[in-house]
C-alpha positions, 0 to 999 in steps of 0.5 A, a space after each residue: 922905703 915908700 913913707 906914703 905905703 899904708 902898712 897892713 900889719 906889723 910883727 912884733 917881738 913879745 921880748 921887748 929888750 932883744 932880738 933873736 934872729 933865728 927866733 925871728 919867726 917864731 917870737 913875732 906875732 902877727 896885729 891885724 890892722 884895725 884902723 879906720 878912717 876917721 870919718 868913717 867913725 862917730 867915736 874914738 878910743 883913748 888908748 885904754 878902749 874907752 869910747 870918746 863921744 864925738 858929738 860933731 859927728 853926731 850932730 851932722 848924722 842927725 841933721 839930715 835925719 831931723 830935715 828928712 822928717 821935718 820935711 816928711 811932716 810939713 808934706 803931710 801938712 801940706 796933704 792935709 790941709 789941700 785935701 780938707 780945703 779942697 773938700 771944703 770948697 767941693 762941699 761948699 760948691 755942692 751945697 751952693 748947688 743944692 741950695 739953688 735947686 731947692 730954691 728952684 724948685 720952690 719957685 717952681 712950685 710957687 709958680 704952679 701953685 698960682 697957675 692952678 690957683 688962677 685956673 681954679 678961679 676962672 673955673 669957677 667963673 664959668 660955672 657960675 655962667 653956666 648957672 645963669 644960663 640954666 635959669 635963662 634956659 629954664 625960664 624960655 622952657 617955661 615961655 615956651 608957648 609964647 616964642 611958638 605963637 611969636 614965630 608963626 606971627 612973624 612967620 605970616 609975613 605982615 612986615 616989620 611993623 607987625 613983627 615989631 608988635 608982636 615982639 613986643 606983646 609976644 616978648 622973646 627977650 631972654 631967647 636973645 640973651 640965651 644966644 648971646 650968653 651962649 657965645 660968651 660961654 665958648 670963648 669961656 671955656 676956649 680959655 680953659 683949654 689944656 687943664 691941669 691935672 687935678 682938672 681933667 676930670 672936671 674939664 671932660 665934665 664941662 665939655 659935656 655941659 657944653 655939649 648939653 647947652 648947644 643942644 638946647 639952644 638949637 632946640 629952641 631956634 630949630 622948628 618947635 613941635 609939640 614934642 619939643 618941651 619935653 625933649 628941652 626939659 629932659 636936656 635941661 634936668 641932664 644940665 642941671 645934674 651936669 652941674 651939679 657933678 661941677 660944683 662938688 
């Protein structure tokens, strides 16, 4: 017989002492091999069907166990601490971003600040112009008479020897200064160009004054009449409520 066979099964007389042939198959009683590989099992019996613990082998089943869950852990550190970190420098970012808009913003309206500022203080410069014209355009009303019989004087043509006498008697100064002023007074109000916002209104309101004071200027070097006092009066008291709608 083949020693390297596994058996299966065994018969096995219940009479221990003797053998009876012709009993043979009735007295023998069939075991089911239950052996298992040695490796295939964490205990073992002692014969008595006691259990005996098999610690090594236990100890290799939960290796394995306890690295796969070691592993799981630090992977789900490694997850957590990259996503707060990346969410941190994202928040960081986001902040550095919006601080910097801000800041932007700030200066921005800083800088506007200042521009309306600068324009406010040029305005006013101007107005206050426009006021010493309308005492110059007041007072050469007045001394309307005088310029009449200064230009017909001149207007005989006697020379320039007379002429400069007459200025002189007949003194028209202030109608020079209104002329003068009143160039200064475009280049003024050319700079004022494209107001702001809270200006528009008061820069139509100084287009219209403008308008006015051009009016009285070629008024009084136009030819006078007798009608043009009242007509130079009516323009100036329209100067003056122009003026007026300025300064509130």
């Amino acid at each position: 017989m083949n020693s390297s066979k596994v058996s299966l099964g065994q018969y096995e007389p219940h009479d221990q002492d003797g053998y009876d042939a012709e009993k043979n198959n009735e007295s023998r009683v069939y075991r089911k091999d239950i052996s298992r590989p040695f490796s295939s099992i964490s205990s073992a019996t002692d014969g008595t069907g006691e259990i005996i613990y098999d610690r090594e082998h236990v100890e290799r089943v939960r290796r394995p166990v306890v690295l796969k869950m070691t592993l799981v852990i630090l992977l789900a550190l490694f997850v957590f601490v990259g996503y707060n970190g990346i969410k941190f420098a994202v928040d960081a970012q986001q902040n550095r971003i919006n601080q910097a808009e801000i800041e932007k913003a700030q200066q921005a309206q800083a800088e506007e600040l200042k521009k309306l500022e600068n324009y406010r203080e040029k305005f006013n410069t101007v107005i206050l112009s426009f006021e010493e014209q309308g005492a110059i355009i007041n007072e050469n009303i007045k001394g309307l008479t005088t310029l009449r019989i200064n230009r017909f004087a001149k207007g005989l043509g006697l020379g320039d020897v007379f002429d400069k006498i007459v200025n002189t008697v007949l003194d028209v100064s202030k109608v020079n200064e209104m002329k003068n002023n009143s160039n200064t007074l475009q280049v003024l109000v050319d700079e004022l160009l494209n107001p702001p916002e809270t200006f528009a209104s008061k820069y139509e309101t100084l287009l219209t004054l403008r308008s006015t004071e051009k009016k009285i200027i070629e008024t009084i070097s136009g030819e006078l009449t007798s009608d043009s006092k009242s007509e130079l009066e009516d323009l100036h008291e329209e100067y003056n409520r122009l003026l007026v709608d300025l300064n509130r």
